[in-house]
N, C-alpha and C positions, 0 to 999 in steps of 0.2 A: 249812529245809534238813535238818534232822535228819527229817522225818518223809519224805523223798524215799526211804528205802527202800521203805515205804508206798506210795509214790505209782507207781512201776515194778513192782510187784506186783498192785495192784487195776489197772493202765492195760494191762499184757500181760495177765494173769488174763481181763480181760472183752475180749478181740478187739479192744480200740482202736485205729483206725490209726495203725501206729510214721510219722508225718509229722508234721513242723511243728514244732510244742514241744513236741509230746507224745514226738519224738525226740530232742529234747533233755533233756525231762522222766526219758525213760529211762534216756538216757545215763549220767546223774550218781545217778539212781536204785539203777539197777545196782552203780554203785562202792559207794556206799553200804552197799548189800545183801551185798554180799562181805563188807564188813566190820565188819556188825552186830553190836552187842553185845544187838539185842533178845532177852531171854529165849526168849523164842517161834517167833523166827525160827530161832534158834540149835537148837532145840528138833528143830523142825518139818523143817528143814535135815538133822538126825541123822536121824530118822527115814523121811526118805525116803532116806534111806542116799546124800544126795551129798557128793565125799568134794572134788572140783576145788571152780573158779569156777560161779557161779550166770551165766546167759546167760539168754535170751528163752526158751528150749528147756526148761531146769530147772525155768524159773515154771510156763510152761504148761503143760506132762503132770505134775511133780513136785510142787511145791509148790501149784498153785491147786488140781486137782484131789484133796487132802486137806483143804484148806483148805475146799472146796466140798461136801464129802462129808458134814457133819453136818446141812448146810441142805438139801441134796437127801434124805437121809435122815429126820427128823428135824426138828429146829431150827437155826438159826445159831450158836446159843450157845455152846457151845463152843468154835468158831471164832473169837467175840472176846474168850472167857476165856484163851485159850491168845496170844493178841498183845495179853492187858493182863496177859499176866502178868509179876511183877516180879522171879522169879529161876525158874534153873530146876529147884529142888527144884519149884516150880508147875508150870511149863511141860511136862517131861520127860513125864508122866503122859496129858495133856492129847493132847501131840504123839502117844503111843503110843494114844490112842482115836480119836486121828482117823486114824492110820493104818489101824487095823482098820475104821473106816467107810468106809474108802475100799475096800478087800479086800472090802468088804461089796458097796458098792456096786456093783464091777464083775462080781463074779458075779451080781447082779440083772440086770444090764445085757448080759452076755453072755447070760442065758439069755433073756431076752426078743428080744434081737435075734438070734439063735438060728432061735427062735421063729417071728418075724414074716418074715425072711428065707426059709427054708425055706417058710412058709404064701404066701408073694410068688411066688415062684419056680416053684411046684406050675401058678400059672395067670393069670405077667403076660404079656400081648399088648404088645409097643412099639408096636405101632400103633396100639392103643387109651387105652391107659391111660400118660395123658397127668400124672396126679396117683395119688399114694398114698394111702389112709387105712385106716389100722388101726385096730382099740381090741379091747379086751377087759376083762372084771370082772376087774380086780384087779390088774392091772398097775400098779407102782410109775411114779406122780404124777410122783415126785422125780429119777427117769433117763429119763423119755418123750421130751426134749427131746435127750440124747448119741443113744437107739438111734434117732432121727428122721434125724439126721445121718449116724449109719451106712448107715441103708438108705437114703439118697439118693448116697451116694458108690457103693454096691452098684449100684444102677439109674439113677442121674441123671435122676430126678424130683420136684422139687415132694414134699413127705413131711410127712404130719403122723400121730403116733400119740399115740394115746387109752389112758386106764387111768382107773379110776375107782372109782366104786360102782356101786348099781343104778338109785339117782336122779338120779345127772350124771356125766360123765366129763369128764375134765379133761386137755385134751393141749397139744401144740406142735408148732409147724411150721419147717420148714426150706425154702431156696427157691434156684433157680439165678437164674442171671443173664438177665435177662428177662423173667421172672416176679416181678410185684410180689402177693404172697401176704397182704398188710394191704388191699390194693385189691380183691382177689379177696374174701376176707373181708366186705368193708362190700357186695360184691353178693350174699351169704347171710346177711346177717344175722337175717333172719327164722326162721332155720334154727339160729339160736344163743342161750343165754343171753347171754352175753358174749364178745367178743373185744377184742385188741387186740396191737399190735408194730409193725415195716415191714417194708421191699420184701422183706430177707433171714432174717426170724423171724418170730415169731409163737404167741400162745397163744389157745387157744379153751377154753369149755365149753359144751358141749353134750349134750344129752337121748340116751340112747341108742339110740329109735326116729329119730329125725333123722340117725342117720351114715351109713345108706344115701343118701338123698336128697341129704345134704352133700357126698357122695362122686360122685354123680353133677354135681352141679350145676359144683363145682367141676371135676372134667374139661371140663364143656362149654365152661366161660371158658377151661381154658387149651389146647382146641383150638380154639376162637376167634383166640387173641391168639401162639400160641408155633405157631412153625415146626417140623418135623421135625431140621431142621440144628441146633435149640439145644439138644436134648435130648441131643445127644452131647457128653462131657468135653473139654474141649481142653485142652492140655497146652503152655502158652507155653513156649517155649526162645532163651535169650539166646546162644547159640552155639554151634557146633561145633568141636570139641576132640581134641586128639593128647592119648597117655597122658603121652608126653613133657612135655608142660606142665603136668603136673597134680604140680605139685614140692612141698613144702611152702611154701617163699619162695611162693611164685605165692599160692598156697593161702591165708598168711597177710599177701597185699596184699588179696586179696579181701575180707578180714574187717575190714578198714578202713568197709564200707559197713557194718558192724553199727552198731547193732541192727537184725536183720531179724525179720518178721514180719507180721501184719495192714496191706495196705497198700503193707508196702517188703517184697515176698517176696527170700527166699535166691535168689541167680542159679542157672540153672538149664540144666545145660550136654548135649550130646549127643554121644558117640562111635561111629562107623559100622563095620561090618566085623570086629567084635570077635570071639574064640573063648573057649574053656574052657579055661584054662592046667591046671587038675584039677581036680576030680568037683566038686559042690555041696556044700557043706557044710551041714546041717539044724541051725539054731538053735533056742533057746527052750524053753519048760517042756512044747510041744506039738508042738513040729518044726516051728512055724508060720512059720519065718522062715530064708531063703536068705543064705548066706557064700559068695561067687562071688570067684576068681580068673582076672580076665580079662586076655588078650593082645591086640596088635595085630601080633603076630611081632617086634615088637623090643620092647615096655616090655609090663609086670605092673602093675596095680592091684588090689588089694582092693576089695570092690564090698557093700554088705550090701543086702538085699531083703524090708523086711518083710511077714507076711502074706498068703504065698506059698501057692497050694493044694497039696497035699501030691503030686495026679497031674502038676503040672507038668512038663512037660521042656523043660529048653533048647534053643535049635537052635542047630544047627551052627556056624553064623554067625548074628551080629547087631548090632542097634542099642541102644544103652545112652543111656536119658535118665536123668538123677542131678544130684542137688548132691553140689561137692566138700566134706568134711570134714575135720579133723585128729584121728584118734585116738590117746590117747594110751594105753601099756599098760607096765607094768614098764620108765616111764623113756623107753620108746622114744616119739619122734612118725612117725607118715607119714600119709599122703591115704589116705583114704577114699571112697570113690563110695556117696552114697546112695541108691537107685534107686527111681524116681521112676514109670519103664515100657520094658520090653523089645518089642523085635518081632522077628522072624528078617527080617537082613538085603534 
């Protein structure tokens, strides 16, 4: 029991399906974690500057991703110096370098996926390129597997990228639904030093004269085996919703189905017909992210939108997909819509 902080950290942290006992596992995890006295949690906790309760959402982008940051960079070590540590005259230090590796990391990872985005972009065919594969000398080993994920969200294909030396490259792959990419794998293997993962990951190394031909081959399986229809995102929706219902009570019977995540996703609700109650508001350190107050002529919801490109415009009318949230700010609670994808009405 005592180590159940532990155990809802490394089980969210690595994408495990929240079902079965592993949501139970969470559940009492979680309380746990709230109210640790581990050094390093406590630590780690301050320095990703959260200030509430720790959720599924905290672990994920906050806490694993520092936690992850010295192993993807570097070594692990750190990462289990700083959760064996026994007070936090240790800890505090510990927590403050793994923060900077994480700052680290994401600027390696933004620039690369940058990078590879932009060089995609210049000259993908959907009709052809059916699979991704990038590499280049020098690209960081330790984030090839996050900016793999990015640019399959970008394009919705099949993504593996490469970084390396001049003797081997070393990458990972990312995989939609459909595409079993460990399968696709064992029919190149002549084409690889090593591989290995399943249906939805995957790591390879291979010779850098070979990624051409990797890159070929593997398209051909998956225009063999993948239809055109699967290569577009689909976007489940559990209902459609008046703003009126979107109350806080409402909001917080919803959160009765927590913990959501890998598995048990957040519900994910749709409102039609919507307008711009006033102008958009530009979030973020790069104006990358959209603060929308939307109408249906009788109720206002708050709506935030990350990741928004900067020439976007709203139309006139429209369709709002989002999960509801509670945010909380100076005291106050209300719903929040997290938006998920717009279309004009």
């Amino acid at each position: 029991r005592p180590l159940l902080d532990l155990v809802a950290l490394g089980t969210i942290a690595d994408l495990v399906p929240l079902v079965g006992e592993n949501r139970i596992l969470v559940t009492a995890g979680l309380e746990r974690l709230n109210s640790t006295r581990r050094p390093g949690l406590l630590a780690l906790k301050a320095a990703a500057g959260i200030d509430g309760s720790i959720g599924t959402y905290e672990v994920c982008f906050q806490l694993g991703p520092r936690l992850n940051a010295a192993g993807r960079l570097e070594n692990a070590a750190e990462a289990l110096q700083l959760l064996l540590a026994r007070d936090l005259s240790t800890a505090e230090p510990v927590a403050r370098a793994l923060d900077h590796r994480n700052r680290e990391r994401q600027a390696i990872e933004r620039t690369i996926t940058t990078e590879v985005i932009g060089a995609i972009r210049a000259r993908f065919d959907p009709a052809r390129d059916f699979i991704i594969v990038e590499g280049q000398l020098l690209w960081h080993i330790g984030v090839v597997g996050i900016v793999a994920s990015r640019v399959l969200h970008e394009f919705f294909r099949p993504t593996f990228i490469l970084g390396g030396d001049a003797q081997q490259w070393r990458g990972s792959g990312r995989s939609i639904e459909g595409f079993d990419i460990a399968a696709a794998l064992r029919e190149c293997d002549d084409l690889l030093v090593r591989h290995g993962g399943h249906a939805m990951a995957a790591g390879i190394t291979i010779t850098p004269e070979n990624v051409a031909p990797f890159r070929e081959r593997l398209n051909a399986i998956a225009r063999r085996t993948l239809r055109p229809d699967q290569l577009q995102p689909v976007l489940k929706l559990d209902a459609e919703v008046m703003l009126r219902e979107l109350t806080v009570e409402r909001v917080e019977e919803l959160d009765r189905l927590a913990p959501t995540g890998m598995g048990n996703p957040a519900l994910q609700f749709c409102a039609t017909g919507l307008r711009l109650h006033r102008p958009p508001l530009r979030m973020g350190r790069e104006q990358q992210h959209l603060k929308l107050h939307v109408t249906d002529g009788n109720d206002i919801r708050e709506a935030v939108w990350w990741n928004v490109p900067k020439e976007y415009a709203v139309p006139a009318t429209f369709d709002l997909a989002f999960a509801p949230q509670i945010n909380e700010f100076k005291g106050n609670r209300n719903v929040q819509m997290k938006v998920s994808d717009l279309r004009a009405a």
